[in-house]
C-alpha positions in Angstrom: 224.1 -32.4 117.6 220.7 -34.0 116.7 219.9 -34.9 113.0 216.4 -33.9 111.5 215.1 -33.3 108.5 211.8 -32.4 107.0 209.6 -34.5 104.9 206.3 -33.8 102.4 204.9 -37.2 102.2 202.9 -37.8 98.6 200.3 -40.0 99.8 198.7 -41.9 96.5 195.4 -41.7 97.3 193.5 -38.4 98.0 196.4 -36.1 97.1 197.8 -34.4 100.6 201.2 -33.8 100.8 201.9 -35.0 104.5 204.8 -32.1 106.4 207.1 -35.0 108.3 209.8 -34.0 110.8 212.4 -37.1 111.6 214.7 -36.4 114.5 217.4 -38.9 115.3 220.2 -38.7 117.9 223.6 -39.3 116.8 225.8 -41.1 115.8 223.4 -43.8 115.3 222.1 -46.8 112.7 219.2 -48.1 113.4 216.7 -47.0 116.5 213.2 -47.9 117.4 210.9 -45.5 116.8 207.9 -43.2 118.5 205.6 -41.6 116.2 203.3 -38.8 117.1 200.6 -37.2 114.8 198.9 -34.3 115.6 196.0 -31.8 114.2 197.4 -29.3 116.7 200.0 -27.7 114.8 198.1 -24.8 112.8 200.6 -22.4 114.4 203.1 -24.0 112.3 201.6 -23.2 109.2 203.6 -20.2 108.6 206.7 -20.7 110.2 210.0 -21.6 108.6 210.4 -25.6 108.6 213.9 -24.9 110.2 211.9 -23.2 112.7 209.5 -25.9 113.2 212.3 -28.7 113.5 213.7 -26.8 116.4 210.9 -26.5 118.2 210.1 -30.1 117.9 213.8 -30.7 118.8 213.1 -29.3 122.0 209.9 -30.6 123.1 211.0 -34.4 122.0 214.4 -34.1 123.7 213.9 -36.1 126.3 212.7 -39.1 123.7 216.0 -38.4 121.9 218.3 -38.6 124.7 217.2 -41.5 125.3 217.6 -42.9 121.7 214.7 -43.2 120.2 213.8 -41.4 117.0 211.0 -39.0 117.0 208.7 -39.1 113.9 206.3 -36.3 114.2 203.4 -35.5 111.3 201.0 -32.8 110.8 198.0 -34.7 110.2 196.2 -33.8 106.6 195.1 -30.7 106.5 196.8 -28.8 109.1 199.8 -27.0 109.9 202.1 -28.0 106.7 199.9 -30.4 105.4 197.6 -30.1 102.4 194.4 -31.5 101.9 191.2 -30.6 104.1 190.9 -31.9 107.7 187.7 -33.6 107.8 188.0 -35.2 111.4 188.8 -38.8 111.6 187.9 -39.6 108.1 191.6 -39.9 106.7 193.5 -40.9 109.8 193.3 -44.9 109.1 194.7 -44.6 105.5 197.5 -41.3 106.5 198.3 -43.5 109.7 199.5 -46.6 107.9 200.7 -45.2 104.9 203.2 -43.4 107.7 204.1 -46.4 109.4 205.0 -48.4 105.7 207.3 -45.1 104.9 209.4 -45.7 108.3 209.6 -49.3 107.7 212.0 -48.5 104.6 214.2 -46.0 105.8 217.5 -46.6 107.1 216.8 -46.1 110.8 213.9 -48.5 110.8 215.2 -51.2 113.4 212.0 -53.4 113.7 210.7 -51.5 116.7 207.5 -48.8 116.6 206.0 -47.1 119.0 203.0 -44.7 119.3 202.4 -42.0 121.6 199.4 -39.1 121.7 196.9 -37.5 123.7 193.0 -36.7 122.7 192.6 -36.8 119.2 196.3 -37.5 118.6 196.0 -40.6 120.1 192.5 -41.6 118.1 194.9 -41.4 115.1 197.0 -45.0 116.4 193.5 -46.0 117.4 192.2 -46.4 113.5 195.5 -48.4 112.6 194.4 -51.3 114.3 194.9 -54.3 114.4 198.4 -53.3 114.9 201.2 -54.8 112.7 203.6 -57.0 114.9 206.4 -54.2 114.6 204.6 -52.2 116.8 205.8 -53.1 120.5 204.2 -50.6 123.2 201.4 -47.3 123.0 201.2 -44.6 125.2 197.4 -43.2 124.4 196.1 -40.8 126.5 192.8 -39.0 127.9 190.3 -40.5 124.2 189.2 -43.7 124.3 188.8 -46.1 121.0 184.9 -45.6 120.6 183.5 -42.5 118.6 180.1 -42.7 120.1 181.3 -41.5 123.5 182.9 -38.4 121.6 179.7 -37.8 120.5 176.7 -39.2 122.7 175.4 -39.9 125.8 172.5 -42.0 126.2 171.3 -40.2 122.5 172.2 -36.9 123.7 174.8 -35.2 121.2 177.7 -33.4 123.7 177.9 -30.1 121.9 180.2 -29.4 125.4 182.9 -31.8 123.8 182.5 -33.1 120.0 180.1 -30.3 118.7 181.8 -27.3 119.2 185.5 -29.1 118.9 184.0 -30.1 115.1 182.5 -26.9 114.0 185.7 -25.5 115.0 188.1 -27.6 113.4 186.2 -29.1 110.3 188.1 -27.8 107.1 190.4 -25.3 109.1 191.7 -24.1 106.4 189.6 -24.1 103.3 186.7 -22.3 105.8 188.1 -20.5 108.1 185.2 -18.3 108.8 182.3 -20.3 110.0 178.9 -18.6 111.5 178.7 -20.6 114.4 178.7 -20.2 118.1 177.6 -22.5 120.8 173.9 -20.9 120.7 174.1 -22.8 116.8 173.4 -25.6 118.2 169.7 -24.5 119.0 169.0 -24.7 115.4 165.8 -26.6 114.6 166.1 -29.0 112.7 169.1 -29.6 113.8 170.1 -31.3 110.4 170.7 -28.0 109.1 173.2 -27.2 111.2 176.2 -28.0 108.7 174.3 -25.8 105.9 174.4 -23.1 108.4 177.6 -22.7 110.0 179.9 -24.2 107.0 177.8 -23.6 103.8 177.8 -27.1 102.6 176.4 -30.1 103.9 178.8 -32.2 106.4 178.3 -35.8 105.5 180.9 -36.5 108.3 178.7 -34.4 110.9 175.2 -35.3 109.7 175.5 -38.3 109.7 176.1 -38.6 113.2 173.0 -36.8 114.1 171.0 -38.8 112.5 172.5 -42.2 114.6 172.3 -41.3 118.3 171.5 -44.9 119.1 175.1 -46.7 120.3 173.9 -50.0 119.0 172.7 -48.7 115.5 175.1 -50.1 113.0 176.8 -46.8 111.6 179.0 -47.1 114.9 180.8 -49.9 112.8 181.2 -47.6 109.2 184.4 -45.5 108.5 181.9 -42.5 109.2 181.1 -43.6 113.1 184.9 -44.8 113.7 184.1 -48.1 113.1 187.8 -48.8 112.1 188.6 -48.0 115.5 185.9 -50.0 117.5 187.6 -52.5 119.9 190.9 -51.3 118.7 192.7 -52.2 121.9 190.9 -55.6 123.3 192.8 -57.8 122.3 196.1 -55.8 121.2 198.7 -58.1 123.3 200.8 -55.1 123.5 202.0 -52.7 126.7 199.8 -50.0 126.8 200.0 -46.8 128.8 196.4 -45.4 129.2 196.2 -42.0 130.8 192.6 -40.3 132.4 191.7 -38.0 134.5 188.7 -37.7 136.7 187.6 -34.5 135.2 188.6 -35.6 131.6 186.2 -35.6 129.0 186.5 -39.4 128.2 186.8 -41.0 132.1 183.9 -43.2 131.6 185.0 -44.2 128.3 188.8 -45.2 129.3 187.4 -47.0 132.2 185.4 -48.8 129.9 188.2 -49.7 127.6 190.3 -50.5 130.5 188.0 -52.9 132.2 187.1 -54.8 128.2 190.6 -55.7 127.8 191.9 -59.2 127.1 193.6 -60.4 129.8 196.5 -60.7 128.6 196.8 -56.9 127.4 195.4 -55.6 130.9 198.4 -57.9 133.1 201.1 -55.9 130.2 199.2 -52.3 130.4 198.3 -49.5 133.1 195.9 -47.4 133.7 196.7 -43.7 135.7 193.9 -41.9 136.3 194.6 -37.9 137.5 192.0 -35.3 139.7 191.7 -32.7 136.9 190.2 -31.9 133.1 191.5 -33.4 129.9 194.7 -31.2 129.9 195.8 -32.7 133.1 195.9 -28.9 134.9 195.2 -27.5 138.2 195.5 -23.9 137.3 191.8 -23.9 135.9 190.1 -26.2 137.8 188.6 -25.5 141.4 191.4 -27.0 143.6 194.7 -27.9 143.1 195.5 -30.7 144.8 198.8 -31.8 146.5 200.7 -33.7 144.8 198.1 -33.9 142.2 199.9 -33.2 139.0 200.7 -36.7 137.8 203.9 -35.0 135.7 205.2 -33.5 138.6 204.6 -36.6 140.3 205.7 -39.4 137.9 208.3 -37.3 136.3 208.3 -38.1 132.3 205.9 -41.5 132.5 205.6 -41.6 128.7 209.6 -42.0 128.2 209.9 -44.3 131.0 206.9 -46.6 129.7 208.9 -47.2 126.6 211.7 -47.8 128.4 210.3 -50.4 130.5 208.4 -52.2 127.5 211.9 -52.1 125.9 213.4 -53.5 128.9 215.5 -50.7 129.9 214.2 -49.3 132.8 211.3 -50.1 135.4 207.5 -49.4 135.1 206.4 -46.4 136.2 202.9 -47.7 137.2 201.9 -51.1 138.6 200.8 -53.1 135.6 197.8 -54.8 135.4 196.4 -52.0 138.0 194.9 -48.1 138.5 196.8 -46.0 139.6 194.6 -43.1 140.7 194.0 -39.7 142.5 191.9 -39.8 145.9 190.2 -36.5 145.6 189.6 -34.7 148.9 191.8 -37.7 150.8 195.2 -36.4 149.1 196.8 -39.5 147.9 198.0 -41.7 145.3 196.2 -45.4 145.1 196.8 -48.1 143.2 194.9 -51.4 142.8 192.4 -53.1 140.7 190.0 -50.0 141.3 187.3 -52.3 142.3 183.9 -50.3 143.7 183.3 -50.0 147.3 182.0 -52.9 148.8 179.1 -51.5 150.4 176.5 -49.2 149.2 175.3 -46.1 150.6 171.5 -44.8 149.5 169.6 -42.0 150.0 166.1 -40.9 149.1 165.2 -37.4 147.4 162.8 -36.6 150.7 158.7 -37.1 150.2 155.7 -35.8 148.0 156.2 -34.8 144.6 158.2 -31.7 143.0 157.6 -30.6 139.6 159.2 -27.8 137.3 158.5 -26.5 133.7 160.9 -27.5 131.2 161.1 -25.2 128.5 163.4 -26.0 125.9 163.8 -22.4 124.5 165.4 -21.5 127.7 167.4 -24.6 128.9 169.1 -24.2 132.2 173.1 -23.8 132.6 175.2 -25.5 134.7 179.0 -24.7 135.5 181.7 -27.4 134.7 181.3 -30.1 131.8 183.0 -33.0 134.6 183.7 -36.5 133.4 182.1 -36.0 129.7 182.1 -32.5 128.3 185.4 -30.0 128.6 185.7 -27.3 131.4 186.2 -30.0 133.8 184.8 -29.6 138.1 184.2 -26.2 138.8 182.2 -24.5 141.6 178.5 -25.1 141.4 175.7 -22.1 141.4 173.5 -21.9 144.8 171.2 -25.0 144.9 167.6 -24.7 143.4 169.0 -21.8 140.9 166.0 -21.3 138.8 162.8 -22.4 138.4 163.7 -25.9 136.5 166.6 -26.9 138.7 165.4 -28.8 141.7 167.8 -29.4 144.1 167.7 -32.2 146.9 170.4 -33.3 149.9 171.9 -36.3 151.3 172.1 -36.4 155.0 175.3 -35.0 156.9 177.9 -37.6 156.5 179.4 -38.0 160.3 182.2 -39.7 159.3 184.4 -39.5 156.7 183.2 -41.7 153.8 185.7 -42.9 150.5 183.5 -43.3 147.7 184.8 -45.3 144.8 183.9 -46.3 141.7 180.1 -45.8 139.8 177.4 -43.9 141.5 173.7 -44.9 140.5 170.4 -43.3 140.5 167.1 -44.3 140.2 164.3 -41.4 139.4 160.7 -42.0 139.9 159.6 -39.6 137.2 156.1 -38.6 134.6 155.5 -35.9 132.2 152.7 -34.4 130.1 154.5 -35.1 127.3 155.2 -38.2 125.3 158.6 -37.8 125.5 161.0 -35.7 127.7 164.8 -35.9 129.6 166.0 -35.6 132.8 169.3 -34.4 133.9 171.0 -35.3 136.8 174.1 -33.8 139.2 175.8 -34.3 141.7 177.9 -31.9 144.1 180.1 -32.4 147.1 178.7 -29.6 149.7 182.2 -28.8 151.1 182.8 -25.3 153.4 184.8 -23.7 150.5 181.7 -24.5 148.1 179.9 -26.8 146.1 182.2 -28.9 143.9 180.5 -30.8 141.3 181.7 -34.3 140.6 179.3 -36.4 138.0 176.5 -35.9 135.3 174.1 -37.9 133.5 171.1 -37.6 131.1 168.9 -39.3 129.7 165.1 -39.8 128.2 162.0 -41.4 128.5 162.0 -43.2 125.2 164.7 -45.1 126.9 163.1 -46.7 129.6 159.3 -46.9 127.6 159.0 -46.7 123.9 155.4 -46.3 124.7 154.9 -43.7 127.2 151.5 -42.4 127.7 151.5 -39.0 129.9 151.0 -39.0 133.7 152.1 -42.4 133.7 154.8 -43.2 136.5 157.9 -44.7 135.3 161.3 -45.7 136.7 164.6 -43.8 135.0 168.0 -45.4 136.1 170.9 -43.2 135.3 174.7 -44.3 135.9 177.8 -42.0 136.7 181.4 -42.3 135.1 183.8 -43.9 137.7 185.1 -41.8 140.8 187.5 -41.6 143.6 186.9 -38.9 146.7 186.4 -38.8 150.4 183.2 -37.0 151.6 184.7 -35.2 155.1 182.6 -35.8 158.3 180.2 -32.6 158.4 179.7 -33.0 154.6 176.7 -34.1 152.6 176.0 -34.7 148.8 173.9 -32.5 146.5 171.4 -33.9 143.6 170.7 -31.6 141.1 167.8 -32.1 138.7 166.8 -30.6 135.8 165.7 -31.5 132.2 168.5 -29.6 130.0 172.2 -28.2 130.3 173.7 -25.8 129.1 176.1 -25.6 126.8 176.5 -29.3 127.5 174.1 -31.7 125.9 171.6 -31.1 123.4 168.5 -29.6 124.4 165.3 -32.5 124.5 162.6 -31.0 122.5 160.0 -32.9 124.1 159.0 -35.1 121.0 159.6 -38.1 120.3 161.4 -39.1 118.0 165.0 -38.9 115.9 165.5 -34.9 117.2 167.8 -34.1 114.4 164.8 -34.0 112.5 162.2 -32.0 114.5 161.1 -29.0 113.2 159.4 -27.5 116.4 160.1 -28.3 120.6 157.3 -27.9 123.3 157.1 -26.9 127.1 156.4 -29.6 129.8 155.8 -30.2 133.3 158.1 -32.7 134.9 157.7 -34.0 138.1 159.9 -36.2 140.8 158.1 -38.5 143.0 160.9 -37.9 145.4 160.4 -41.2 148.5 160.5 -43.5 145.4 163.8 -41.4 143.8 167.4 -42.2 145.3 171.2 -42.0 145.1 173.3 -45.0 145.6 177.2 -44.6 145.9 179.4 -47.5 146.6 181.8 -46.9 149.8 184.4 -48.5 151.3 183.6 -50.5 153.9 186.1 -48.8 156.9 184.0 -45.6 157.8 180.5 -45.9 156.5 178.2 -44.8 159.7 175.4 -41.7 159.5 
């Protein structure tokens, strides 16, 4: 029989009463301990706590049995806990107020350990610099820096953080909100809190107003500075879990490869083919043996064992163990990019589209940095502002691995404009889409004058796949996305502010525009 118990948690600052299961096994003292905290747990809010500890009985049986103790809190504001849920704002001070109440209780033993996924494992992420009693973290599919959450190259992800906020802000105390993903169209922009909560969002605003990754908010409590760098230099095991479909890849990759080396020889990184809940059934194919559960089994469990020394690492450490998509296999090794480079050019002339922002285009599938995931791409030159452009046939097969590049040579008639970018693997069943980027004039000339002719440089989140002989790559471009990013209003300037958007005519001087992908070096012929 397992022991558990139900806590509320007075915190002395703020005034939320924190709902706290503890789950031990028996007939034990003293056990090192995991602790998860989770925002997902509003479907506890009415349930009987009896109810609630046997539910998290079951799902945490597996940590029991092997004899840890399971602390599991609903963070503020949701579920059982009081207070509002403002996201991220209260995680720090809830997080290590937590971690202090273990440390006096009875089956404290000197070991902690902390485990989540998405924005349950942001929560450990704020904690830092972790206190030495905390041995080993297994964080998956968010990495530690709020901009990526947020941005892209200035572009605000309403496809990940925007709708996930106006969702979740103050579940409780407004639980009617007027939005839906059209919302985001309002102009100006800053008035989107007034709108769709009735107050003004000091947590939200103030993110529009900072799209710039090097602007100094990104270090203040309100642009998760607490959490910037967390895991650098940590010194501890770490677990870190993508997938290449999650809505973080570039950003784990990123926190992978800026690790000290000391924490990168003790950690791993497993990377997955599918979306940020790690599932075939709603993505475009399931691959064989592609589920890394089904295929690793409980990883989490056995990481702790192994930094405990009781079992065997599941994963290499100090290496990536990832998905080859298309070539059916499991890989592991410092997931350095192809060594050779394969480039082609978007054809000759020029091609030009109207871009009007009152009618951005759409595009199926948010890939590496929105949610939704790969999914099946619409026929190639869709609508009047999507221009779409072909690789040659690949005649052998080709592995492509790590960060595709591309290089537009692109002007306008307006002083300031964007240009979207994606890429599709033309396959027999379909075209499967594999990478995105965006990004703007201002941030390539500050200065722009239209007509001119300026170079645009975009870069793609990390990748594994094989390209099949008979194959061939599709570009898309375009100069919005829907629901994804933000439409560009074709002003310059800070767009939570503008008022109005304008029309333009963008154009793609296509001999001078080109793809680059690095390859391995084994089957690259065309």
């Amino acid at each position: 029989m397992i022991n558990a118990v139900s806590y509320y948690e007075y915190l002395p600052v703020e005034k939320a009463a924190l709902f706290t299961v503890v789950c031990l096994p028996p007939n034990t003292v003293s056990l090192p301990t995991v602790i998860f905290r989770s925002p997902y747990v509003d479907d506890s809010q009415d349930k009987r706590e009896e109810d609630i500890v046997s539910i998290i009985i079951s799902e945490k049986e597996n940590w029991l049995k092997k004899g840890y103790a399971v602390v599991f809190q609903h963070c503020r504001g949701r579920g059982k806990s009081s207070g509002d849920f403002i996201p991220y704002i209260n995680e720090r001070e809830d997080g290590l107020y937590l971690q202090d109440w273990i440390r006096k209780q009875p089956f404290y033993n000197g070991e902690l350990y902390l485990v989540g996924a998405s924005y349950s494992s942001s929560v450990h992420f704020v904690t830092t610099p972790f206190a030495e009693d905390i041995k080993g973290a297994v964080l998956e599919v968010q990495d530690c820096e709020r901009y990526n959450c947020n941005y892209r190259n200035g572009f605000f992800k309403m496809g990940l953080h925007g709708g996930w906020f106006a969702n979740n802000y103050k579940k409780k105390s407004i639980s009617v909100k007027n939005y839906v993903t059209e919302s985001y169209h309002t102009l100006p922009l800053i008035d989107f809190s007034q709108m769709v909560f009735g107050e003004t969002a000091e947590a939200f605003d103030q993110i529009l107003l900072h799209p710039d990754k090097n602007d100094a908010f990104w270090y203040t409590r309100l642009g998760g500075g607490e959490a910037h760098n967390a895991v650098k230099n940590a010194g501890i095991p770490i677990l870190f879990v993508t997938g290449f479909y999650d809505i973080y890849t570039g950003g784990i990759f990123d926190m992978w490869h800026g690790l000290d080396g000391e924490t990168r020889l003790k950690s791993a990184l497993l990377v997955h083919p599918y979306n940020h809940g790690n599932q075939a059934e709603n993505q475009p194919v399931a691959f064989d043996n592609g589920s890394s559960r089904e295929m690793f089994g409980d990883y989490a469990v056995q990481w702790l064992d192994f930094v405990r020394r009781k079992d065997k690492a599941p994963f290499e450490t100090g290496k990536v163990t990832y998905y080859k998509l298309f070539g059916n296999q499991w890989c592991t090794d410092e997931f350095k990019a192809g060594k050779k480079q394969f480039s082609f050019h978007l054809g000759e002339g020029e091609r030009s589209y109207l871009y009007n922002p009152y009618a951005p285009a759409s595009f199926k599938g948010g890939l590496s940095a929105n949610f939704d995931g790969a999914a099946w791409q619409d026929g190639p030159d869709s609508r009047y502002d999507i221009l779409s452009f072909f690789s040659p046939v690949f005649t052998e097969d080709t592995f492509v691995k790590g960060k595709i590049s591309a290089k537009l040579r692109i002007k306008s008639d307006c002083q300031d404009t964007c240009f979207y970018i994606r890429l599709s693997l033309v396959k027999e069943e379909g075209h499967y889409g594999l990478r995105d980027d965006i990004n703007q004039i201002a941030n390539f000339c500050s200065d722009y004058v239209p007509g001119q002719e300026i170079d645009m440089t975009f870069s793609f989140d990390e990748h594994a796949f094989e390209i099949h002989k008979g194959e061939k790559i599709r570009v898309d471009i375009s100069s919005s996305a829907f629901p994804w990013y933000v439409r560009h209003t074709n002003h310059k300037g800070l767009y939570s502010l503008q008022k109005t958007a304008n029309s333009a005519i963008n154009t793609i001087i296509c001999n001078k525009s080109s793809v680059t992908m690095p390859v391995e070096p084994c089957c690259l012929t065309r």
